[in-house]
C-alpha positions in Angstrom: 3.2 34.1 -7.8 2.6 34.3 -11.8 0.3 37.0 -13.0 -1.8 35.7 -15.9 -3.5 38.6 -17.7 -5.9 37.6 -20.1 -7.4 40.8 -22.7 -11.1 41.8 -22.7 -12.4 44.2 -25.0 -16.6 45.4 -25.5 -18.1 48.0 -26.7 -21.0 50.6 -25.3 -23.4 52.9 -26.6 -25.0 55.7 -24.7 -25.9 59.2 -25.4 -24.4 58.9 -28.7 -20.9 58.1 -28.0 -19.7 54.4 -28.9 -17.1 53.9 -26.5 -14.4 50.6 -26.1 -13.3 49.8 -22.9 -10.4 47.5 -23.0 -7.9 45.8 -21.0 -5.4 44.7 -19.4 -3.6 47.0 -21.6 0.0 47.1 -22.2 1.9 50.3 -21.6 3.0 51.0 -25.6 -0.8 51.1 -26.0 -1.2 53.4 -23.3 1.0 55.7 -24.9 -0.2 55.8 -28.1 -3.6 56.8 -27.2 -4.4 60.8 -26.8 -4.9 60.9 -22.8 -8.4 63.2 -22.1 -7.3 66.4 -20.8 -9.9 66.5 -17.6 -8.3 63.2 -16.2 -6.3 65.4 -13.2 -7.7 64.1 -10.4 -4.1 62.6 -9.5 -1.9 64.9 -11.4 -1.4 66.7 -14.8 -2.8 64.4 -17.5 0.6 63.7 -19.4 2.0 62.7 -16.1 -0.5 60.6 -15.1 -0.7 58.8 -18.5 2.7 58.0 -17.9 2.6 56.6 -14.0 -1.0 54.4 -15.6 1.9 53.1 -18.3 4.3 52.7 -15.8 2.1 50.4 -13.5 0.7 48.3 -16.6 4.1 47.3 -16.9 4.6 45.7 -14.2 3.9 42.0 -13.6 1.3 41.8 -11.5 0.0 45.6 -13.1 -3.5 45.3 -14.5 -4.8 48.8 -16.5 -8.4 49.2 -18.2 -9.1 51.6 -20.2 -12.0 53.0 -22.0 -11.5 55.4 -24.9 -13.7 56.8 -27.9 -11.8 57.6 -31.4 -8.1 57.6 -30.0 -9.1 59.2 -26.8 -8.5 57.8 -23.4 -12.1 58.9 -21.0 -11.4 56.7 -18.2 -8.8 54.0 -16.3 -8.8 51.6 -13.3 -5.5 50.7 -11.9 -4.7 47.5 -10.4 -1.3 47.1 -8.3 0.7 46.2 -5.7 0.5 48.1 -2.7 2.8 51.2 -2.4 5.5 49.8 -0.1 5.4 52.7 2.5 1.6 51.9 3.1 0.8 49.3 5.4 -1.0 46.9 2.7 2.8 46.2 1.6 3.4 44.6 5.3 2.5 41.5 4.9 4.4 40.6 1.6 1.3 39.4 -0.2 2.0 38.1 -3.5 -2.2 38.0 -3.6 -3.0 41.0 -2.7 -3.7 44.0 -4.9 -5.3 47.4 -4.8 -8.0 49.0 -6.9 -5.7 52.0 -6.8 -7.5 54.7 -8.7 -10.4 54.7 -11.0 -11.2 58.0 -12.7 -13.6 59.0 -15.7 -13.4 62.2 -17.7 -16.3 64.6 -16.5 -17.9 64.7 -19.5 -18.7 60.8 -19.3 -19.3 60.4 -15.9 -23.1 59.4 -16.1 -22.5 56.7 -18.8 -21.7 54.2 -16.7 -18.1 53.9 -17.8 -16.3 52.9 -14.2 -19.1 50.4 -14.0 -18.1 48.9 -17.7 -14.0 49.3 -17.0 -14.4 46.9 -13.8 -16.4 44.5 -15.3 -14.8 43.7 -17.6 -11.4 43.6 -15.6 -13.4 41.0 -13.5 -13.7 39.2 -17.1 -10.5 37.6 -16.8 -11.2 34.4 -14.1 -7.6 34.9 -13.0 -9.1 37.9 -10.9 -10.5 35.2 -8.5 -6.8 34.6 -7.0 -6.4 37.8 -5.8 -7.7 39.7 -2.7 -8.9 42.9 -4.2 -9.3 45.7 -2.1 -9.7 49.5 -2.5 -9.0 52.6 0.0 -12.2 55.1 0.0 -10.7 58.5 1.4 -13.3 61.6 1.0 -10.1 64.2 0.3 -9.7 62.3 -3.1 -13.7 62.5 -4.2 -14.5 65.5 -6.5 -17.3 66.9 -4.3 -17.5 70.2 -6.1 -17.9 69.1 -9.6 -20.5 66.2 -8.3 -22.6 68.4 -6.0 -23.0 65.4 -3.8 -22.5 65.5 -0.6 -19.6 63.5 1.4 -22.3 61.0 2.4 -24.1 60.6 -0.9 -20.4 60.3 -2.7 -19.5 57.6 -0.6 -22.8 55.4 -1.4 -22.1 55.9 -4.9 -18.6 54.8 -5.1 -19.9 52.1 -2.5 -22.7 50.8 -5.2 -20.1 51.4 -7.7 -17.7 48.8 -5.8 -20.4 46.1 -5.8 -20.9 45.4 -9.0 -17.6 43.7 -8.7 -18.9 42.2 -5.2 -16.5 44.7 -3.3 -17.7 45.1 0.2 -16.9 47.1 3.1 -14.3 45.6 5.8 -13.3 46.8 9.3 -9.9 47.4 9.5 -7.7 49.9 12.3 -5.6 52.1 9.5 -5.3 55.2 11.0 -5.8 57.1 7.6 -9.4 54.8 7.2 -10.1 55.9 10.7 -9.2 59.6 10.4 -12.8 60.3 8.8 -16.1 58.1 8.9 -16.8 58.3 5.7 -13.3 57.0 4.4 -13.6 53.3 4.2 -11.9 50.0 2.5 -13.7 47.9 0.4 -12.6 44.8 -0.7 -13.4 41.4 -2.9 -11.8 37.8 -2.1 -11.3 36.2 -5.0 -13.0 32.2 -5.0 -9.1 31.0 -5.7 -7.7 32.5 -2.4 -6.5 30.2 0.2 -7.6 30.6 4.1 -4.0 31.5 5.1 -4.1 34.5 2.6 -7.3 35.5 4.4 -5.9 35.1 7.4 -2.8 37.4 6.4 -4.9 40.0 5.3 -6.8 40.1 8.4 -3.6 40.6 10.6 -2.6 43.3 7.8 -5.6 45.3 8.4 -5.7 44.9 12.1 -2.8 45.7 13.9 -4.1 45.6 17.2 -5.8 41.4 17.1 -8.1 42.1 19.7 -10.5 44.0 17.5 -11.2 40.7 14.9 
């Protein structure tokens, strides 16, 4: 399958800050930008900087960022499945993840993940693609939110649909392990029914549940 990525770039203002959100970006832009020092949800800033670089070189890789003078706030990942996961079984060429989305605490009521995937959902070349994310309440930052497990997950839930993500059934024993974990996903207009119907045999394993 070719992966045509076609750039977005717009600009917001709140609370005084004029941010640019931007993307897909290439890696060497990636790296040239100063990467904000609270973005350690996944690991130490300068390494994840590098693994965001990493992925936006790959072909099917997809990166937007959002930065404000030279400073990267905020990323969403778009990839490939990791191969040891069971998203990787069916050897979907149209299938990718909304792997990680994180915004620097500072700028986390601005509205900045909801500008990063909008305007990854610019591109039309999005509607070829299964999208789907992983929801596991382990990775939320509960403390610094004060939300509660519950209230967390309807906020990254409303945040998922302005993109028209929407929650799927599927037996993954990880998704299972807790009920507020959940997948969310969006089927692009462009898919065909046999990718649909290869997704639904990746998410259940056992058919008599779908």
């Amino acid at each position: 399958m070719e992966h045509i990525k076609k750039h977005h770039i717009r600009s917001i203002f709140k609370s005084g800050h004029r941010i640019t959100v931007e993307g897909p970006v290439p890696a060497e832009q990636i790296m040239e930008l100063t990467f904000h020092s609270d973005l350690d949800a996944f690991r130490r800033p300068a390494e994840q900087q590098e693994a965001i670089a990493e992925i936006a070189a790959l072909p099917e890789g997809r990166i937007i960022i959002a930065y404000e003078n030279d400073i990267i706030i905020g990323y969403v990942t778009f990839h490939y499945a990791d191969e040891c996961e069971r998203w990787s079984e069916g050897n979907m060429t149209d299938l990718i993840e909304l792997g990680a989305i994180e915004v620097a605490d500072e700028y986390r009521s601005l509205g900045v993940g909801r500008e990063m995937l909008l305007t990854a959902m610019q591109d039309t070349y999005m509607e070829n693609y299964i999208i789907f994310t992983t929801e596991y309440y382990w990775h939320w930052d509960l403390k610094g939110s004060g939300l509660s497990v519950w209230d967390y997950r309807k906020m990254m839930e409303r945040l998922m649909q302005n993109i028209d993500m929407t929650w799927y059934a599927t037996d993954d024993p990880e998704i299972c392990s807790h009920p507020a974990n959940c997948l969310m996903v969006r089927i692009g207009s462009q898919v065909p029914m046999t990718s649909e119907e290869q997704f639904d045999r990746v998410r259940f394993r056992h058919r008599f549940m779908y």
